[in-house]
C-alpha positions in Angstrom: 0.0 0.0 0.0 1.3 3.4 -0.8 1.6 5.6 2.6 -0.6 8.2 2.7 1.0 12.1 2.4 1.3 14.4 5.9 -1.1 17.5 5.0 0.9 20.2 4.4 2.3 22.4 6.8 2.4 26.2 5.6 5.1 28.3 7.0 4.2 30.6 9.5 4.7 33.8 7.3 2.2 32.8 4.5 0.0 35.1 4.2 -3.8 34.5 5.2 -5.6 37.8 4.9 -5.7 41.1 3.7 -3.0 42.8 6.1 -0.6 41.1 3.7 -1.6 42.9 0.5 0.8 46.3 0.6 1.1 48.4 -2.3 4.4 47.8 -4.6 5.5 50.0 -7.3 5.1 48.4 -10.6 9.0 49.7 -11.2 10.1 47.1 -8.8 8.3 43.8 -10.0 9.8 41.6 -12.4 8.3 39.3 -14.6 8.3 35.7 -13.6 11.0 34.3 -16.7 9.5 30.8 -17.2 5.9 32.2 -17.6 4.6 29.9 -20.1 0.8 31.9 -19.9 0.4 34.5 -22.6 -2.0 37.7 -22.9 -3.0 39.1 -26.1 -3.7 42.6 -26.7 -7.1 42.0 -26.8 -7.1 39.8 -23.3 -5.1 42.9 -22.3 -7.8 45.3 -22.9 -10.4 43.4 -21.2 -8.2 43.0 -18.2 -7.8 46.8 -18.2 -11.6 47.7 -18.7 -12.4 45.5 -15.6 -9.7 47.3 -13.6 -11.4 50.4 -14.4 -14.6 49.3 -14.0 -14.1 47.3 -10.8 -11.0 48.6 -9.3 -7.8 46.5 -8.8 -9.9 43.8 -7.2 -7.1 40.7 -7.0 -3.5 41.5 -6.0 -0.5 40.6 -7.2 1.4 38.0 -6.1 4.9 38.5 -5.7 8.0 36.2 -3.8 10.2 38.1 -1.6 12.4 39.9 -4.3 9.4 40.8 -6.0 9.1 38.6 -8.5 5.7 37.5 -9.7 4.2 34.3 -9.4 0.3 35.5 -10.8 -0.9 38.4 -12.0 1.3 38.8 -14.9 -1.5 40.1 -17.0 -2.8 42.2 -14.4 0.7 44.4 -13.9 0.7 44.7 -18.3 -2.9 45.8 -18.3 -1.7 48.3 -15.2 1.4 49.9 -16.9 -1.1 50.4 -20.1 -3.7 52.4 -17.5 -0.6 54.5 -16.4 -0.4 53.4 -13.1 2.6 53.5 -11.2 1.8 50.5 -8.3 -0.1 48.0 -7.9 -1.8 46.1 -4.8 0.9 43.2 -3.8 1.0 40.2 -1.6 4.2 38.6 -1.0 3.9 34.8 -0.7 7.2 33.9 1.2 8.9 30.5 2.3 8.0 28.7 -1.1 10.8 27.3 -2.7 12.0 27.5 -6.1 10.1 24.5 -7.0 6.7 25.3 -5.5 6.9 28.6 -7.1 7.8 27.5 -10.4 5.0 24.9 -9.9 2.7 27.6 -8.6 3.3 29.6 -11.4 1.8 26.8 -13.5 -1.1 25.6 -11.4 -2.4 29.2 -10.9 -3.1 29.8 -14.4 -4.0 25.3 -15.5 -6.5 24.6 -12.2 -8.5 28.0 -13.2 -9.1 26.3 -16.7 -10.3 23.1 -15.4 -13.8 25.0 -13.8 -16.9 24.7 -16.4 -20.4 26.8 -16.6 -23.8 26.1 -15.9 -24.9 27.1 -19.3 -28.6 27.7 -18.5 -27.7 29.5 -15.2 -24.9 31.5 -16.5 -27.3 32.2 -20.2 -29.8 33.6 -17.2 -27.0 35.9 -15.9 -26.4 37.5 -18.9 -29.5 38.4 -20.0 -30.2 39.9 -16.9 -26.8 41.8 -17.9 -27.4 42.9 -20.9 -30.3 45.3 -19.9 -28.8 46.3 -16.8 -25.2 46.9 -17.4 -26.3 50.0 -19.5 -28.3 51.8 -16.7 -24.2 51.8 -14.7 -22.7 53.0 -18.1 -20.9 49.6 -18.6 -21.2 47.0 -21.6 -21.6 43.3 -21.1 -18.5 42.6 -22.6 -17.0 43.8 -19.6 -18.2 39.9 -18.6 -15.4 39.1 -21.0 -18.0 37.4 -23.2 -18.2 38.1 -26.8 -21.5 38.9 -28.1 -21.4 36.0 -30.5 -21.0 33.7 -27.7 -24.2 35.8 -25.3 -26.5 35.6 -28.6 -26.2 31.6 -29.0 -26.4 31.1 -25.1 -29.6 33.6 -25.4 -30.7 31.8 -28.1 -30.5 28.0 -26.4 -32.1 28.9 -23.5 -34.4 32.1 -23.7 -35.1 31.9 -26.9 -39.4 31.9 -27.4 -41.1 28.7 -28.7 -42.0 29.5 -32.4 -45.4 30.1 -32.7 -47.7 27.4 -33.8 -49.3 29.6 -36.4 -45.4 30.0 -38.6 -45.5 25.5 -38.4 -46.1 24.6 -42.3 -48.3 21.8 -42.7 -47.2 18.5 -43.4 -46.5 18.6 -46.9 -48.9 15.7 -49.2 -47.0 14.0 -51.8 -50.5 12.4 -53.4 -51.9 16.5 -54.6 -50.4 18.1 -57.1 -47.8 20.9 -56.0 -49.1 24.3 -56.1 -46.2 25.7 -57.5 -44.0 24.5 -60.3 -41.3 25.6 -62.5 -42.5 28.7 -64.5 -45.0 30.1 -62.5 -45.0 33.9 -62.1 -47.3 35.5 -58.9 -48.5 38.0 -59.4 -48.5 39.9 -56.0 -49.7 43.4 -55.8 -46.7 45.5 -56.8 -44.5 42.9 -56.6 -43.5 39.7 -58.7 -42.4 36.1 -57.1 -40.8 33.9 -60.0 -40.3 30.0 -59.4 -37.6 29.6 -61.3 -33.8 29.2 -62.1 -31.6 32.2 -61.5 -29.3 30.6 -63.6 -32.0 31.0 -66.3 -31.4 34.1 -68.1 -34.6 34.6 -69.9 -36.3 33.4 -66.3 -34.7 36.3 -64.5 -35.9 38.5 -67.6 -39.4 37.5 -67.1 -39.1 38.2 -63.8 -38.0 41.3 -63.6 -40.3 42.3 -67.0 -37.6 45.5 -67.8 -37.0 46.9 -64.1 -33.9 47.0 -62.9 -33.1 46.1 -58.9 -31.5 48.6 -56.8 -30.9 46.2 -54.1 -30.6 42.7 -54.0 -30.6 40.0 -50.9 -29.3 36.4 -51.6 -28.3 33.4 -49.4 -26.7 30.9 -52.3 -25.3 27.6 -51.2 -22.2 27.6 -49.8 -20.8 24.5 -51.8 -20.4 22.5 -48.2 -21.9 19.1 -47.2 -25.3 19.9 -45.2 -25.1 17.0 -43.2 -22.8 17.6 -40.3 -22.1 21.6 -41.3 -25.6 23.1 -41.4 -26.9 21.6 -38.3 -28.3 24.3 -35.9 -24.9 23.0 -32.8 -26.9 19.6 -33.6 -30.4 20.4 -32.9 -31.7 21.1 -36.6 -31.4 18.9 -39.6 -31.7 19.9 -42.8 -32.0 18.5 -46.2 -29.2 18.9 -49.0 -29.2 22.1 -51.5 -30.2 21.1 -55.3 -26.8 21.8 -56.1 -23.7 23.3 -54.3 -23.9 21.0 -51.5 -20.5 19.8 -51.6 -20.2 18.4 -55.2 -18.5 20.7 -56.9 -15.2 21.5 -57.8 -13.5 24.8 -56.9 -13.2 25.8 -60.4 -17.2 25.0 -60.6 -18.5 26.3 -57.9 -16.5 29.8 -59.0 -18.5 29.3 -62.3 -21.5 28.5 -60.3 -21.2 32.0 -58.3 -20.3 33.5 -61.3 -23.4 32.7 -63.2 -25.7 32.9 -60.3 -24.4 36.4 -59.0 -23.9 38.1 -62.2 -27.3 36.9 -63.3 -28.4 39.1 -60.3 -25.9 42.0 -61.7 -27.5 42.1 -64.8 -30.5 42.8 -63.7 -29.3 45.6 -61.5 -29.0 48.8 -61.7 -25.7 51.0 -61.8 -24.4 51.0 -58.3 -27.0 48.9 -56.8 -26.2 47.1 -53.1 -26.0 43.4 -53.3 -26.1 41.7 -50.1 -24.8 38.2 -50.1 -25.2 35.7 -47.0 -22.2 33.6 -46.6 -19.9 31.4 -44.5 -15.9 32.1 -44.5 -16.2 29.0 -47.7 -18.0 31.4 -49.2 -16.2 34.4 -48.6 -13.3 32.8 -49.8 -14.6 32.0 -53.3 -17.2 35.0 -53.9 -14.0 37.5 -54.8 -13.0 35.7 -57.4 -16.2 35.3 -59.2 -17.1 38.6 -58.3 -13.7 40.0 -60.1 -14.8 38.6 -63.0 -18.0 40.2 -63.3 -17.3 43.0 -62.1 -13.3 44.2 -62.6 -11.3 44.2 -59.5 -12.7 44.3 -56.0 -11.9 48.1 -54.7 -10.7 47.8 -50.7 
């Protein structure tokens, strides 16, 4: 049997409360040089804003020469406030070792907490209404807004309304729509058709010219596993462009489908195309050949 470990004995010295923490000037810490954690600018600024926003709230913490063991962010995002100390506790008796150990574990244990999604989507949107009435943004959270919408959108998102559920669609009746047909709908034309289809586009437009234009074409990536809703939505494959095609075809595909859509348009009319970074990759190209270079 392996013998059990003695609990640890902490040396008299190490600090336990808050008559410890003593200001230092920033001038006289020194930069842990094993720090294997990095901070990018942007981590930086975020680090900063919460200073500001909740004061310097976690001290440094330094070994007897000064040297810091955590807060290496915190001093950077300090210096780029323009302040000349910093709150400080020293943690003294460790040993080289433990502190280059510390240094580690302070920084890897944080990582290893996780998030009570539904709890923590109910924090936010409590947040995001009231941060504003204290002049703050909810990105002082250090959440991005991408990441708040789909947590808003998993959990607080309403039930869709029973009266936008299509009815089960019978294959036994003729389709109500097919190929060709033009609606006629007040001042404004609906064309099942083929954009592809010069002369349908004609016909659609009978003369006018656009001056704007909103398309969502297929991306050119397999549906199944990509277009999925994070697993809760399935959908069907495109017609075409679901992951078929070639990169020389699916340019040729944009480039019939979207300059269909130019000619149509009128001088300096705003196109707005939906797409995915697959799509933004390929759209230049076909767009450069329509149109001439793309202007930055």
């Amino acid at each position: 049997m392996q013998k059990a470990s003695q609990p640890r004995t902490f040396p008299p010295e190490f600090p336990t409360d808050s008559r410890a923490i003593e200001q230092r000037p920033i001038a006289s810490l020194r930069p842990f040089a094993k720090n294997a954690r990095t901070h990018s600018k942007r981590q930086l600024r975020l680090i900063a804003d919460s200073i500001k926003a909740f004061g310097f709230t976690n001290p440094v913490l330094i070994d007897e020469q000064g040297m810091i063991l955590a807060g290496h962010g915190r001093v950077e995002a300090a210096k780029s406030l323009g302040l000349a100390s910093v709150p400080a506790m020293v943690l003294s008796g460790m040993s080289e070792a433990q502190k280059r150990a510390y240094v580690l574990a302070d920084n890897r244990i944080a990582e290893k907490a996780g998030w009570d999604r539904e709890l923590l989507a109910s924090e936010l949107g409590v947040l995001v209404n009231l941060l504003p009435t204290v002049d703050l943004d909810v990105s002082i959270t250090g959440f991005e807004i991408g990441e708040i919408d789909m947590l808003l959108e998993d959990f607080t998102a309403p039930k869709p309304d029973p009266a936008d559920q299509l009815p089960p669609v019978d294959p036994r009746k003729p389709p109500v729509t097919v190929a060709g047909d033009l609606w006629l709908l007040g001042g404004h034309r609906l064309l099942c058709g083929d954009v592809r289809d010069k002369d349908a586009v004609a016909r659609l437009m009978d003369g006018s010219e656009a001056e704007m234009v909103f398309t969502d074409p297929p991306c050119n990536v397999r549906i199944d596993g990509n277009a999925m809703g994070r697993g809760r939505i399935r959908h069907r494959k495109f017609a075409m462009a679901s992951g078929e095609m070639s990169a020389a075809e699916f340019t040729r595909f944009l480039t019939t489908t979207l300059g269909g859509l130019a000619s149509v348009s009128k001088d300096g009319a705003i196109h707005f195309v939906c797409m995915d970074w697959l799509l933004a990759y390929w759209a230049p190209g076909a767009i450069a050949r329509m149109c001439g270079p793309i202007q930055e």
